[in-house]
C-alpha positions as CSV (number, residue, x, y, z in Angstrom):
1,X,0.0,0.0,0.0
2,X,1.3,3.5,-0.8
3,X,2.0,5.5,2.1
4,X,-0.8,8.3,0.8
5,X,-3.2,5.2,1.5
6,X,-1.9,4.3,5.0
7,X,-2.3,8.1,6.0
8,X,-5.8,7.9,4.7
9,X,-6.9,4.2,6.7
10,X,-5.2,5.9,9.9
11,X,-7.0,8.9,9.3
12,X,-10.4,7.6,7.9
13,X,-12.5,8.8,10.6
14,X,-11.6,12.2,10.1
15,X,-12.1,11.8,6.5
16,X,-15.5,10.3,6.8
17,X,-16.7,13.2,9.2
18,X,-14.9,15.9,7.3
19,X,-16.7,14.8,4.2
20,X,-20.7,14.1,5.8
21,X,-19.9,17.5,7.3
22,X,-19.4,18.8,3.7
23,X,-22.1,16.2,2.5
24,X,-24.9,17.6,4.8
25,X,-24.3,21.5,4.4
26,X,-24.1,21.1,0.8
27,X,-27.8,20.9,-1.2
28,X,-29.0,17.4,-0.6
29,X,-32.2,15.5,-2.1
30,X,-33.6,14.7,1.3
31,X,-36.6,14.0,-0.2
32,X,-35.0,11.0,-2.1
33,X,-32.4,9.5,0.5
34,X,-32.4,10.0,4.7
35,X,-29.5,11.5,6.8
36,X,-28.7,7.9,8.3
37,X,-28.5,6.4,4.3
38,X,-26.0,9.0,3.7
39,X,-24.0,8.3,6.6
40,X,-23.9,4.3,5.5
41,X,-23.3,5.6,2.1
42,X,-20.6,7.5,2.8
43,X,-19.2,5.2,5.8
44,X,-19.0,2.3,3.9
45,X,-16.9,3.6,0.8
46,X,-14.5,5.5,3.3
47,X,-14.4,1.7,4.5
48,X,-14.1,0.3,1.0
49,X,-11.2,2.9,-0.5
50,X,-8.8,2.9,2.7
51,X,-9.3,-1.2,3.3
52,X,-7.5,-2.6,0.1
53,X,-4.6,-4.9,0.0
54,X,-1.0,-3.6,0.6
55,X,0.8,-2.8,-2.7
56,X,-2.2,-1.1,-4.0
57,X,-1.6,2.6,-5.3
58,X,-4.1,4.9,-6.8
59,X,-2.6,5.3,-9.9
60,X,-3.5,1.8,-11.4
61,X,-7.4,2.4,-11.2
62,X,-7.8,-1.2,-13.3
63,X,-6.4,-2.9,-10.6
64,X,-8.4,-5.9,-8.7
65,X,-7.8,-4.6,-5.7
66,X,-10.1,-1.6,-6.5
67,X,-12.9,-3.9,-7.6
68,X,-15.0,-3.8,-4.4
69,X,-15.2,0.1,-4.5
70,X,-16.5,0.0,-8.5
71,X,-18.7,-2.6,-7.0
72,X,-19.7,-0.9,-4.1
73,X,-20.3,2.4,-6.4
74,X,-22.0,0.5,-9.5
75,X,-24.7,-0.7,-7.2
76,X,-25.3,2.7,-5.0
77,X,-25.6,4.3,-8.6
78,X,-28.0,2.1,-9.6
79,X,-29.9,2.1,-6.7
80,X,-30.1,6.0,-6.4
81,X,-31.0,5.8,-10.6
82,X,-33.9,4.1,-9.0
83,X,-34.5,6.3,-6.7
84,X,-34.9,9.4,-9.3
85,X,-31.2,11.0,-8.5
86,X,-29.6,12.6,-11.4
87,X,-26.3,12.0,-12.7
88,X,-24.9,15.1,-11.7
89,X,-25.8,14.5,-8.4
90,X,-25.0,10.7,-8.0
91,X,-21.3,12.3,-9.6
92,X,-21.1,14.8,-6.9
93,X,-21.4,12.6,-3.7
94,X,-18.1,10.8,-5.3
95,X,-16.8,14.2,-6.5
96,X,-17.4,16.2,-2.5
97,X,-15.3,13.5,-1.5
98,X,-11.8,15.7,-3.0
99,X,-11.4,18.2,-0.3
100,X,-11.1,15.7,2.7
101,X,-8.9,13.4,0.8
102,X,-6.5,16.8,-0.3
103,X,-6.6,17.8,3.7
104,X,-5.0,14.2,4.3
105,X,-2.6,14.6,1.7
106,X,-1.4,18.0,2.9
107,X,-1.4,16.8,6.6
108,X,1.2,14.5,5.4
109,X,3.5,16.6,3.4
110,X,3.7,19.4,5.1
111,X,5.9,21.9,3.5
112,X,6.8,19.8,0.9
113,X,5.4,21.6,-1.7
114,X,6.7,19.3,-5.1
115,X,5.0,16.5,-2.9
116,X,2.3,17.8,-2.0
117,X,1.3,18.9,-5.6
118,X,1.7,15.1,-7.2
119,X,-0.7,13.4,-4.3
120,X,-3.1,16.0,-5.6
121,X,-2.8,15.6,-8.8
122,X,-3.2,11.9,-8.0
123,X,-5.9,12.1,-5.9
124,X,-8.0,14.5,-8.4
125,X,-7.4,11.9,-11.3
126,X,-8.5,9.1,-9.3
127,X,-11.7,10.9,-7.6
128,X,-12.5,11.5,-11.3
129,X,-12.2,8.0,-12.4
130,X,-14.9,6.9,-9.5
131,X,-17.2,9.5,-10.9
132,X,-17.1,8.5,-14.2
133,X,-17.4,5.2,-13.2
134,X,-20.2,6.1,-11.1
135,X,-21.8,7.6,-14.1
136,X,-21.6,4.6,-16.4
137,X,-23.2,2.8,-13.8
138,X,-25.6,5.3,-13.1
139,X,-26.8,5.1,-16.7
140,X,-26.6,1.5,-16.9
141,X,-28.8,0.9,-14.6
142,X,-31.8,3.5,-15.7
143,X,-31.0,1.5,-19.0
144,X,-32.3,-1.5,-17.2
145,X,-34.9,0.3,-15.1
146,X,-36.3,2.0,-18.8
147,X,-36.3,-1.8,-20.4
148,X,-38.3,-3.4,-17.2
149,X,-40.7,-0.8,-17.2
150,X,-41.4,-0.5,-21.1
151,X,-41.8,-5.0,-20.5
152,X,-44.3,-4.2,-17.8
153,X,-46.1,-1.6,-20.3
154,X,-46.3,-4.2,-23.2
155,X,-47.5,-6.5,-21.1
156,X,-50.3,-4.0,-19.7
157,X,-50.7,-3.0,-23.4
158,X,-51.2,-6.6,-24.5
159,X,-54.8,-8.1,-22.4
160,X,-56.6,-11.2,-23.4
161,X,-60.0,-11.0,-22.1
162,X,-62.2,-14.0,-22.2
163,X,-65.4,-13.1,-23.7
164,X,-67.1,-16.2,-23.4
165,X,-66.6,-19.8,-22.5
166,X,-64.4,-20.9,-25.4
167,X,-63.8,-17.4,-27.2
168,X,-61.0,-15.0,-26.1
169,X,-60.3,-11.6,-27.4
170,X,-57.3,-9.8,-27.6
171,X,-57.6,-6.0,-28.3
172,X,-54.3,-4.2,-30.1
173,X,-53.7,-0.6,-29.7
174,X,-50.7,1.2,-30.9
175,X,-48.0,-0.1,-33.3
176,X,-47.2,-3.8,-33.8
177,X,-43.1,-4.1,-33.8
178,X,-40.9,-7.2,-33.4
179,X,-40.5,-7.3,-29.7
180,X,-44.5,-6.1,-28.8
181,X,-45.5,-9.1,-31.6
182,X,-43.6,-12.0,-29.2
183,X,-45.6,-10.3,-25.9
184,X,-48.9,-10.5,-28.1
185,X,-47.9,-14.0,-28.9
186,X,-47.5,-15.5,-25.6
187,X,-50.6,-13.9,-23.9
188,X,-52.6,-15.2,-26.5
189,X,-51.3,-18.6,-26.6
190,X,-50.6,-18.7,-23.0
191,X,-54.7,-17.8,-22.6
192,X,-55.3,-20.0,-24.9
193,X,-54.3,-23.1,-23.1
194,X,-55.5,-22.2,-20.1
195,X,-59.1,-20.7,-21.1
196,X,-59.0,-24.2,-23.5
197,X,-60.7,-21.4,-25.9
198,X,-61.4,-22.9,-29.2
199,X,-62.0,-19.3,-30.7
200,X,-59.5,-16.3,-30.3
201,X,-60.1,-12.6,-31.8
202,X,-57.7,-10.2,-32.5
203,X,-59.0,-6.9,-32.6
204,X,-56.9,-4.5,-34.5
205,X,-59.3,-1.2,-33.8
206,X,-56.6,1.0,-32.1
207,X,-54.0,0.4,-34.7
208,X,-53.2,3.2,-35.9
209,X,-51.5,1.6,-39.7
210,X,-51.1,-1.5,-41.1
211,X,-47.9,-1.9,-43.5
212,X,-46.4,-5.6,-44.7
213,X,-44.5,-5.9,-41.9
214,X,-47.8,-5.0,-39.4
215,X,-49.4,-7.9,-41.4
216,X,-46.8,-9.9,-41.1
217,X,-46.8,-10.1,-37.6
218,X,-50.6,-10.8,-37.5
219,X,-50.3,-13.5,-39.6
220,X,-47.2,-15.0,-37.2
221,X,-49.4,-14.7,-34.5
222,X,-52.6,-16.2,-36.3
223,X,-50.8,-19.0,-37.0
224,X,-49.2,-19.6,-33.9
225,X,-52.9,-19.6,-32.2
226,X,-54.2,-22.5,-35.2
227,X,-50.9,-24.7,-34.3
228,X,-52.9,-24.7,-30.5
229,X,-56.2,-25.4,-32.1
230,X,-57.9,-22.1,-31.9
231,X,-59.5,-20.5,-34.8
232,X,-58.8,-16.6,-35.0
233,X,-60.9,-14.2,-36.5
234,X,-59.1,-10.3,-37.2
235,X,-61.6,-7.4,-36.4
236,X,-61.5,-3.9,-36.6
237,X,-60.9,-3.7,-40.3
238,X,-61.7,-0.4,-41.2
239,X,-61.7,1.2,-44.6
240,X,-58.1,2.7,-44.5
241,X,-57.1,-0.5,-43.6
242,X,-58.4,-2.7,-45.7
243,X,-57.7,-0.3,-49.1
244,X,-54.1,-0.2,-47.6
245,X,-54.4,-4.2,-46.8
246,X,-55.4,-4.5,-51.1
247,X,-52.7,-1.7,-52.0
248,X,-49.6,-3.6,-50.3
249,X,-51.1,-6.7,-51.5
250,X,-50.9,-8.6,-48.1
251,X,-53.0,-12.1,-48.9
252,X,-55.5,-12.6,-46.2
253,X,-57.8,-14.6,-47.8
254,X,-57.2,-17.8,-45.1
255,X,-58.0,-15.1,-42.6
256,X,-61.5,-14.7,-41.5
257,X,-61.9,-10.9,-41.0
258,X,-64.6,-8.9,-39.5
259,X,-65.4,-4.7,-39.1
260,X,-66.5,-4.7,-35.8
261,X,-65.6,-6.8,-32.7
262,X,-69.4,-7.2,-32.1
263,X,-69.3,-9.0,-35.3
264,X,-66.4,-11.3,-34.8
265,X,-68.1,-12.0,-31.8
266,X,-71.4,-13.0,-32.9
267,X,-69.3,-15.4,-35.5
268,X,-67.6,-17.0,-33.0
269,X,-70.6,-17.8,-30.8
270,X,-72.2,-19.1,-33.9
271,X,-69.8,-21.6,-35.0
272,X,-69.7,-23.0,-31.3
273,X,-73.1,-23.6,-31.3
274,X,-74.4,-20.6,-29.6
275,X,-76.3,-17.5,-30.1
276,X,-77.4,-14.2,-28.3
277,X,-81.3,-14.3,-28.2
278,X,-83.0,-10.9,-26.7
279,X,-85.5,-11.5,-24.2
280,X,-88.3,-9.0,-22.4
281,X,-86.6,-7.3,-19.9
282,X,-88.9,-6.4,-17.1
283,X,-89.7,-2.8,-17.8
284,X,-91.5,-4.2,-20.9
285,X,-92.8,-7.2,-18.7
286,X,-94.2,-4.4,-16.1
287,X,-95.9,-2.5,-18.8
288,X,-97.8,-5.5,-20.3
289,X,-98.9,-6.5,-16.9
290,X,-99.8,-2.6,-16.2
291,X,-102.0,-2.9,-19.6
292,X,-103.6,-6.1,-18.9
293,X,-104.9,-4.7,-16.2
């Protein structure tokens, strides 16, 4: 260990306090992390910086021995990313830790000014490391955060509702890409087996276009559902669609295709055998009785 470094582990308590002194008077987001979060925060990468192996120096930052603190900083960054920090300000809680560190370094030079000048240096170029580090991680993780959440919205966006014993419905809206086709594929199929639905509609009203490769997914997914023995029918053709449908022309003729989900619904029940009969309700029950009388 460099003898910069064994200053700093004799001296880490007054670093640690030096910096949450600096930490707490500066602007904090105390609406996004508590005073006793800091403190651990801060506490254990004090810990994590001055505890590494003897022989370790600042200057080579790719070193193993610094992988606990990258560790330790790639998951506070991701979980303060959560959290709704910015970068700047996941970068500064790294970056506020320069002044405690250069008061440790001058403690131990003294006078010697040529010294004193190249543990700055050092320490500035290391500091900056961790905060770049600490911003790749940072962005990293809302990376992740920004892919789980648009999953959890295309499978929100993606509802099979059983309509009737035997006849599910799935209702699109928005556009139909690559990755939102394989959601809409295994909700349908998935309800499929476990409604044991013999009938499955895909409702296309909310989509806004339908180009070749639009179709092409539709047909993917069509087919998928007969390999599992349901019959689809497509509804919501309107009459954009269906001129574009002849304009590109995208051969549907296998498909059984319907204007209205009303409609697709009615076919369904009638080829399994059912059908929708309107009774007298009892207002019209009451007013025959009424004029019987």
């Amino acid at each position: 260990m460099s003898k910069l470094l064994e200053t700093m582990r004799q001296s880490r308590e007054s670093i640690l306090q030096d910096w949450l002194t600096r930490l707490k008077s500066a602007v904090q987001r105390r609406d996004l992390i508590s005073e006793r979060d800091l403190v651990s925060q801060a506490s254990e990468m004090v810990a994590t910086l001055v505890d590494v192996p003897p022989g370790t120096t600042f200057e080579d930052f790719n070193s193993p021995a610094w992988q606990p603190l990258k560790a330790m900083l790639a998951s506070l960054s991701v979980s303060r990313a959560m959290a709704g920090f910015t970068p700047s300000e996941t970068a500064i809680f790294v970056l506020s830790l320069k002044p405690s560190l250069f008061g440790t370094a001058r403690q131990q030079r003294g006078s010697d000014a040529e010294e004193l000048y190249s543990d700055l240096l050092t320490i500035n170029e290391f500091v900056d490391r961790l905060a770049l580090h600490t911003t790749d991680s940072y962005i990293h993780g809302r990376d992740q955060v920004i892919v789980r959440q648009q999953e959890e919205m295309l499978e929100l966006s993606t509802p099979v509702v059983t309509l009737w014993d035997g006849i599910v419905a799935l209702p699109l809206i928005g556009t139909l890409d690559s990755a939102r086709t394989q959601v809409v594929m295994e909700s349908l199929l998935e309800a499929i087996v476990q409604t044991n639905s013999r009938f499955a509609i895909i409702d296309i009203t909310g989509v806004p276009t339908v180009d070749t490769l639009v179709a092409q997914h539709l047909l993917k997914t069509i087919t998928a559902a007969r390999l599992m023995g349901a019959e689809c029918i497509l509804s919501g053709i309107r009459p954009q669609i269906a001129q574009t449908i002849v304009h590109l022309g995208i051969n549907l003729q296998d498909v059984t295709t319907k204007s209205r989900l009303a409609d697709a619904f009615r076919l369904a029940l009638e080829r399994s055998g059912r059908k929708v009969v309107r009774t007298e309700n009892a207002v019209d029950r009451n007013a025959a009785t009424q004029r019987g009388q």
